[in-house]
N, C-alpha and C positions, 0 to 999 in steps of 0.2 A: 128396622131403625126409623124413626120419625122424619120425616121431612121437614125443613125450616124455611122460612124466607126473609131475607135480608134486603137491604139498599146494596150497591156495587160501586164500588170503587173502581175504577178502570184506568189499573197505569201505565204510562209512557216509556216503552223500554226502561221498563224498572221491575224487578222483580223481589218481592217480602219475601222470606222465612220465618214459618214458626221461630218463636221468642229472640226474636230483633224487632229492631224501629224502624221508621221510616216517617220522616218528615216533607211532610206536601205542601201545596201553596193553590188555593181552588180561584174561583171568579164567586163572589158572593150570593150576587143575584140570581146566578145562574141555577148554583149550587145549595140554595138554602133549604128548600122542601127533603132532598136528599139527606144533609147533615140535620136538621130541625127531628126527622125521622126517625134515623141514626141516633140521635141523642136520645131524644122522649120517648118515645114510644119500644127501642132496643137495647137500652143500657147499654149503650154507645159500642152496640157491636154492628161493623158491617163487612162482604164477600170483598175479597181484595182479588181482582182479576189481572193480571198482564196484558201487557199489550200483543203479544201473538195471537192472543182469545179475542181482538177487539172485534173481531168481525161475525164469530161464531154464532152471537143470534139469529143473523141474517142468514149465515148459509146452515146452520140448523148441526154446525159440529159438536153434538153433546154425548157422553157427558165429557163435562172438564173436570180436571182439577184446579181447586183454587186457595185461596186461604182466609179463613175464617180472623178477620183484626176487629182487636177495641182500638174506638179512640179514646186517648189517654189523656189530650191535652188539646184545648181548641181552643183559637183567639180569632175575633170577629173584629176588621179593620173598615167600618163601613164607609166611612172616607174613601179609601182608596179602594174598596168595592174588594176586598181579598178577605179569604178565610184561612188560615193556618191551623195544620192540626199535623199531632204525631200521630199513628198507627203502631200498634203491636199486634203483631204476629202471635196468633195464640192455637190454631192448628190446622193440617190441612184437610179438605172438607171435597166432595163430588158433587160437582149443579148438574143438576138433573134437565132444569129446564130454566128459561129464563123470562119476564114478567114486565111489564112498563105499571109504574104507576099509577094512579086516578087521582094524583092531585094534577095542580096547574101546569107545572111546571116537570112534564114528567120526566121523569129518571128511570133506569134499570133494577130491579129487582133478579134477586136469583134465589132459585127453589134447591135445597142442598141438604144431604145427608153427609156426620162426620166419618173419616176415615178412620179405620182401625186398621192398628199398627202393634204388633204383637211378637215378641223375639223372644227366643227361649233364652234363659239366665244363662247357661254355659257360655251360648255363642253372644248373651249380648257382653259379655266379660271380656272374651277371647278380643272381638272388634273394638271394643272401648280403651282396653290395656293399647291395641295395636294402633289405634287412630293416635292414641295420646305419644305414641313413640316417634311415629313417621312424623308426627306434624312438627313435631320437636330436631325431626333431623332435616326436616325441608324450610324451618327459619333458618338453620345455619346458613344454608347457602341460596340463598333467593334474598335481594335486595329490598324485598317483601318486609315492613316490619310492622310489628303490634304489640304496643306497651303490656307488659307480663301477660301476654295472652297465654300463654302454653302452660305456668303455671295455676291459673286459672282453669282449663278444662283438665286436670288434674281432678277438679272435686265433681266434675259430671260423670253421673257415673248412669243415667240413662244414654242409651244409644242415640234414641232419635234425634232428643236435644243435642247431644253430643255432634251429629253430623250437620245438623242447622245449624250451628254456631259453629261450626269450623267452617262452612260454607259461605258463610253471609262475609268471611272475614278472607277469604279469598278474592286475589285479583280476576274475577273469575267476568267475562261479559253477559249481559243480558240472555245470551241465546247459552251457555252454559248452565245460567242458574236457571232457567227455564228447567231443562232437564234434570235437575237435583230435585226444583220442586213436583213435577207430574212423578217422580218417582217414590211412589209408595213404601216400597222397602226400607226400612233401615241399615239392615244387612246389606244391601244393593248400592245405597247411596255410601256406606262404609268404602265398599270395593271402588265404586268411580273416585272418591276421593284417594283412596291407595292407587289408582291406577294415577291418576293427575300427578302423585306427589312423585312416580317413580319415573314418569314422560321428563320432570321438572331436574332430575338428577342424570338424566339421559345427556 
């Protein structure tokens, strides 16, 4: 599999999932070689890293997982020296290694191949039918609420996507979603999400 290299995002006990958003708020000046980067030169794709990973280039814990985001929508406030952009989560990806810039202003780069993620049709049927059941019996009783969500993952009918968006829609904290996202499986992250849903009826 190819190797890629991107700009890094690196966020503050915040963790993305594949196909959700997340909206940021940068330092402009700090920030523009980064996003200028980002934008022109990537088709506004950049590695979206957590903040558990902030340290790993220094003590050299590789490889990570991380997540491959477009930016979707960027507004440049140079007045008040602030950049705003949304990120979408578009899949999760391994940095291999990690990279400083050689412009002025350096930033983080990361070296990454994408993840493959592959479920046989029976069991990804079997987990998709079952995620769509539980999660529909754990709105009943969790104070938890989400405008027609459950009818909604109704028409998912991939796994993976199916478990990122029942995830991201969870009260779930920072060090939670950490481990949804390092975890590669589908199948896997089905099971933690059925294990959470039945701790939740306990």
């Amino acid at each position: 599999m190819d190797k890629k290299i991107l700009p890094v995002i690196l966020l503050d006990n915040i963790v993305l999932l594949p196909n959700n958003d997340i909206r940021l708020e940068f330092d402009w000046f700090a920030n523009e070689d980064l996003l200028k980067e980002a934008t022109l030169i990537h088709e506004n794709k950049v590695v979206v890293v957590p903040k558990i990973h902030k340290d790993i280039f220094f003590e050299n814990k590789i490889p990570v997982t991380a997540i491959l985001g477009s930016i979707t929508h960027k507004t440049i406030i140079e007045k008040e020296n602030k950049a705003r952009v949304i990120v979408r989560g578009i899949e999760r990806v391994t940095i291999s290694d990690f990279v400083y810039s050689e412009t002025e202003k350096n930033f983080l780069k990361a070296v990454y191949v994408s993840v493959e993620e592959f479920v046989e049709y029976d069991e990804e049927q079997l987990y998709t039918r079952k995620l769509v059941k539980e999660f529909e019996e754990y709105l009943k009783i969790t104070p938890f609420k989400a405008e027609d969500i459950s009818s909604h993952f109704l028409t998912i009918g991939n796994l993976s996507k199916l478990t990122d968006t029942i995830t991201a829609q969870m009260p779930f904290d920072a060090k939670r979603l950490q481990e949804y996202l390092i975890q590669k499986s589908p199948v896997k992250r089905a099971e933690m999400l059925l294990s959470d849903f039945y701790k939740e009826k306990e």
